[in-house]
C-alpha positions, 0 to 999 in steps of 0.5 A, spaced: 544 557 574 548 551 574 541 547 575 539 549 569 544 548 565 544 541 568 537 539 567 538 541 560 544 537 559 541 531 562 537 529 557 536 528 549 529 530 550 532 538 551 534 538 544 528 534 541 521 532 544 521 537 550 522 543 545 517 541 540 512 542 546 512 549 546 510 549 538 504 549 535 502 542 532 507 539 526 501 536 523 498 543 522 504 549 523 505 553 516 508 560 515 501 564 516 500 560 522 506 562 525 506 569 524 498 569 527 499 570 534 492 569 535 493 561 531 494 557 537 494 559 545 499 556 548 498 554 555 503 556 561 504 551 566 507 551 573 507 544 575 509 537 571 503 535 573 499 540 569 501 536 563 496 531 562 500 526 558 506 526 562 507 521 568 512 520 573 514 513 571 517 517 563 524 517 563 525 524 562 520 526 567 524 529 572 529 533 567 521 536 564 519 537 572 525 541 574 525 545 567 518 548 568 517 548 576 524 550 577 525 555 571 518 557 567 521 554 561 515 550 558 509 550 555 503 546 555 498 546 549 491 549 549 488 542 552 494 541 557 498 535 553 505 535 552 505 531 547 512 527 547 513 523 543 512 526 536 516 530 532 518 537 532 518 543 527 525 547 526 518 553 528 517 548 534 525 548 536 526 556 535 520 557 540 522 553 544 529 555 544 527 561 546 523 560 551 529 557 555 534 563 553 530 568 556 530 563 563 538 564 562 538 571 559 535 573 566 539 568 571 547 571 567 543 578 568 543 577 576 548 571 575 555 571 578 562 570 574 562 563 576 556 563 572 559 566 567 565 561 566 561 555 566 557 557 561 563 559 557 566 552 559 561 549 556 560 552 550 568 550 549 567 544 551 561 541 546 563 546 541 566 540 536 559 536 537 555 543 535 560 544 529 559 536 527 550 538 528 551 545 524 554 540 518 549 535 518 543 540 518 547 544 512 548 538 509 540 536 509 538 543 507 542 542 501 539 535 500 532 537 501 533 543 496 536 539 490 530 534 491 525 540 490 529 542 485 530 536 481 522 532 484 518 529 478 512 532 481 509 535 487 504 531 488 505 524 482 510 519 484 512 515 477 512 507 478 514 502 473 513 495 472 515 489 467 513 482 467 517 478 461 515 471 461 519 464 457 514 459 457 516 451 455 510 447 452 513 440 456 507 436 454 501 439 449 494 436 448 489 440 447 486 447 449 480 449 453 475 449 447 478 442 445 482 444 440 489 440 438 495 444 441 501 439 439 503 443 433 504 449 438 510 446 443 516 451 442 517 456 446 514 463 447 516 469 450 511 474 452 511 481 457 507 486 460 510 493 461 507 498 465 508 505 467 504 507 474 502 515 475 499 516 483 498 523 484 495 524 491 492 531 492 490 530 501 495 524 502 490 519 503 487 519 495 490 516 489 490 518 482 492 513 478 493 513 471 496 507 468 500 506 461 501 499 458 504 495 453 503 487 452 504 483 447 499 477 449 497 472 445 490 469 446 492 463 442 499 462 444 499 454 448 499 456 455 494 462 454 489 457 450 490 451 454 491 454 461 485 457 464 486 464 464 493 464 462 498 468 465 497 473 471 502 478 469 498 478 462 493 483 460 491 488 454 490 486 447 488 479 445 491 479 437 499 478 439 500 486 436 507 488 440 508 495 442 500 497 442 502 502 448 495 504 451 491 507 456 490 502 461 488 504 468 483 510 470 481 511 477 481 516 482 480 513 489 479 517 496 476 516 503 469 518 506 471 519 513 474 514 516 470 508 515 468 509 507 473 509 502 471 510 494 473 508 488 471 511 481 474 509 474 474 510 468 476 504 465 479 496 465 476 496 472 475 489 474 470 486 479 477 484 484 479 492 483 473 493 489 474 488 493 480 489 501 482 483 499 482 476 494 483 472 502 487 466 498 495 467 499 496 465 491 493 472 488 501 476 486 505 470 487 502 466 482 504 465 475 498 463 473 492 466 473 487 461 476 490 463 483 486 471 482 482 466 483 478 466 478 472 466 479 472 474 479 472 475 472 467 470 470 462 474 468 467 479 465 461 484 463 464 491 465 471 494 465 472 498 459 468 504 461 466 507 468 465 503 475 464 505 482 465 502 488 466 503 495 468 499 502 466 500 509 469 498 515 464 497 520 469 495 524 477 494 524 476 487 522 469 487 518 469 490 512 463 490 506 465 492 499 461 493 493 462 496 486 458 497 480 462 496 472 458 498 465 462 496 459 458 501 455 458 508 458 460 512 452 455 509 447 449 513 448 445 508 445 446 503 450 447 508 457 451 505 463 445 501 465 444 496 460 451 492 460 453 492 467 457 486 473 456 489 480 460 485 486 458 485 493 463 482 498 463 482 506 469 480 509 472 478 515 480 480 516 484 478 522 492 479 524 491 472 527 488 465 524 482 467 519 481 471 514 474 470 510 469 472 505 462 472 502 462 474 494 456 476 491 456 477 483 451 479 478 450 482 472 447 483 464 450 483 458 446 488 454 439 488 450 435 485 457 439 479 458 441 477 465 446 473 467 448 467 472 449 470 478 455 467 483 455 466 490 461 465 493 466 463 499 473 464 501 478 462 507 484 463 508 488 460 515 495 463 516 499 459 522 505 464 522 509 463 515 504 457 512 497 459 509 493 455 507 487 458 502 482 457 497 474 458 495 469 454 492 463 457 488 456 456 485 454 459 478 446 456 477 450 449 479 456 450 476 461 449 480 469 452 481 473 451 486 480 452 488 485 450 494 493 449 496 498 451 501 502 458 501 510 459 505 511 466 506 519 468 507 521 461 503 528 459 503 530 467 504 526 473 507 521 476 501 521 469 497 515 465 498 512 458 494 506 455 494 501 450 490 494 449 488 489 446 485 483 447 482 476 447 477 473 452 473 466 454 471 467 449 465 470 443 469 477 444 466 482 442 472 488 446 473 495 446 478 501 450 478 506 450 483 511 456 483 517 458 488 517 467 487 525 468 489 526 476 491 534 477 488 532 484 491 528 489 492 527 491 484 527 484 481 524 477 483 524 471 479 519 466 479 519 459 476 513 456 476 510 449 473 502 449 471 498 443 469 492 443 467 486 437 464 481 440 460 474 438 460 473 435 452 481 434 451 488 432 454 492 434 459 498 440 458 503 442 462 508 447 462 514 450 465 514 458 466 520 463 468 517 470 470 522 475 471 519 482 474 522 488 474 519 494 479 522 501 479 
């Protein structure tokens, strides 16, 4: 008996992954299964190498030989593994733990005193660690109990995000229409609050419903004279403040484990369907051109339904392709007469290249097509030092975009980077910007934008964002 209970005491694997072998599968064990006996076989072994999955260069090999070869005191499942290195269920470790007693009922059964005495020395030897584990797990208990208790939901996580910008007009021209700017160089402040509701009903899908409040103004200098204004910006264009409003609508879920789908039902944007945007400067940056912008050139969908999926033929090959309208609710115009749809094959690595090919098209309405956009994007990472851009063609016109990215800049999480670029329009833009993470809820980021419009005179402006996630 004194075998047993040194190959129980040799090693952590006892109270931890060897009893969790006796269980049935914590990814699948609930009450009703338990109390099924016909839910799941267990297989009885004889011999350690009866189990598949366990070799004789493991560490707790020999302590898992000697308890099923010498003591009977371990089961296999159906498909003969023992699968060691996943957690076990509280259900897994009662049953487990029975095995091993019923061994030691019968050995104290034909035991001698001796045995008896060692098991009692034990018992008052370790009898201060089991009190301290006997604390903890009640402890746990009663954390687990009052988060259920006080949850928000079972199933939707509640998140937060605002986005306050203040904005310095240190040089004003003219704005992207060539109109004079130089009576608009004070400064603004203007912010974006959102408030995120994910549900997810499988572990694997996501329910999102969003509420928004913006007070962006189209006609403020930067928004006018920068092209495509501030990233962190959206909603209403008239500069009304506190205009809460549903912003967000879509439901997305995998189809096996190559597809996944997206269905929305409003503000969906041609890069919502999209793995990835490739250039490094799409979230750090401040302004919007570093999206890039070419994404919402033709800004056709979006206020009604869009569908789009994603297919990856392999690990690093990825297709993806949405369909927007912007009028679905109108029943006079139907969700096939204003439309964009997107299709982009991507190239993702862990390594060196991340690429894309984008095709974009779409209508407007009453018949009237659209230019399509063909485009490419190429990202090179060299460990902490990217460098991204794009070019893209929209019947001859030309858009483009390149600059340089430093992930973990000066501090973990902090990251600077620096682009420039062209749009459809022949408007150039440059920014230059250092994200600083002042924790993991707050990050500021200050930002220097310039931009030479086509028909008028140069801008630039400097910019202090401050976001706040919760």
């Amino acid at each position: 008996m004194s075998n047993l209970w040194n190959a129980l005491l040799a090693s952590p694997f006892v109270v931890g992954t060897v009893l969790s072998s006796t269980g049935i599968a914590a990814e699948t064990v609930s009450v009703d299964a338990l109390s099924n006996s016909d839910s799941i076989q267990l297989a009885q072994v004889t011999s350690v190498s009866e189990l598949s999955d366990v070799l004789p260069s493991d560490w707790a090999y020999t302590a898992l030989q000697r308890l099923v070869e010498e003591y009977g005191c371990i089961e296999g499942y159906p498909d003969r593994s023992f699968r060691g290195n996943r957690a076990m269920t509280r259900y897994e470790f009662a049953a487990g733990l029975n095995a091993c007693l019923d061994v030691i009922v019968q050995l104290i059964d034909g035991g001698s005193p001796d045995d008896l005495e060692t098991i009692r020395r034990l018992q008052e030897e370790f009898a201060a660690e089991l009190a301290t584990i006997r604390g903890r797990v009640d402890t746990l208990e009663a954390d687990v109990a009052e988060l259920e208790a006080n949850q928000f939901s079972t199933t939707t996580k509640l998140k937060g995000q605002l986005d306050a910008h203040l904005v310095v007009p240190f040089e004003t021209g003219d704005d992207l229409d060539g109109n004079d700017l130089e009576d608009t160089d004070e400064p603004t402040f203007e912010y974006r609050a959102r408030l995120n509701f994910d549900t997810s009903f499988t572990g694997e899908d996501r329910l999102r419903i969003r509420l928004q409040a913006s007070d962006r103004n189209d006609n403020s200098a930067v928004n006018a004279g920068f092209p495509g204004g501030l990233a962190s910006q959206s909603g209403p264009q008239d500069g009304s403040e506190d205009n809460l409003g549903l912003d967000d609508v879509y439901y997305s879920f995998p189809i096996g484990s190559r597809i996944s789908a997206i269905i929305s039902a409003n503000s969906t944007v041609s890069d919502d369907f999209v793995t990835s945007t490739i250039v490094p400067f799409d979230g750090p940056s401040v302004g919007d051109f570093g999206g890039p912008i070419f994404y919402d050139q033709l800004n056709i969908g979006g206020e009604s339904l869009g569908v789009g999926f994603n297919v990856a033929f392999t690990d690093n090959i990825i297709l993806d392709a949405g369909y927007a309208t912007g009028r679905g609710q109108d029943s006079t115009k139907g969700i096939f007469d204003e439309y964009e749809y997107i299709v982009q094959l991507n190239y993702l690595s862990d390594g060196l290249i991340d690429a894309a090919v984008t095709y974009m098209d779409g209508e407007e309405g009453d018949g009237n097509g659209t230019d399509g956009i063909i485009a490419g994007l190429l990202n090179l990472d060299f460990g902490g030092f990217e460098v991204g851009g794009y070019f893209a063609d929209q019947d001859g016109d030309e858009s483009w975009m390149g600059g340089v990215a430093f992930t973990d800049f000066l501090g973990t999480g902090s990251s600077a980077g620096a682009y420039i670029g062209e749009d459809f329009d022949d408007n150039l833009a440059v920014e230059g910007y250092y994200s600083i993470e002042v924790n993991e809820f707050w990050s500021l980021t200050p930002a220097v934008l310039f931009s030479d419009p086509d028909d008028g005179d140069e801008n630039i402006f400097g910019v202090i964002r401050s976001t706040f996630s919760f």
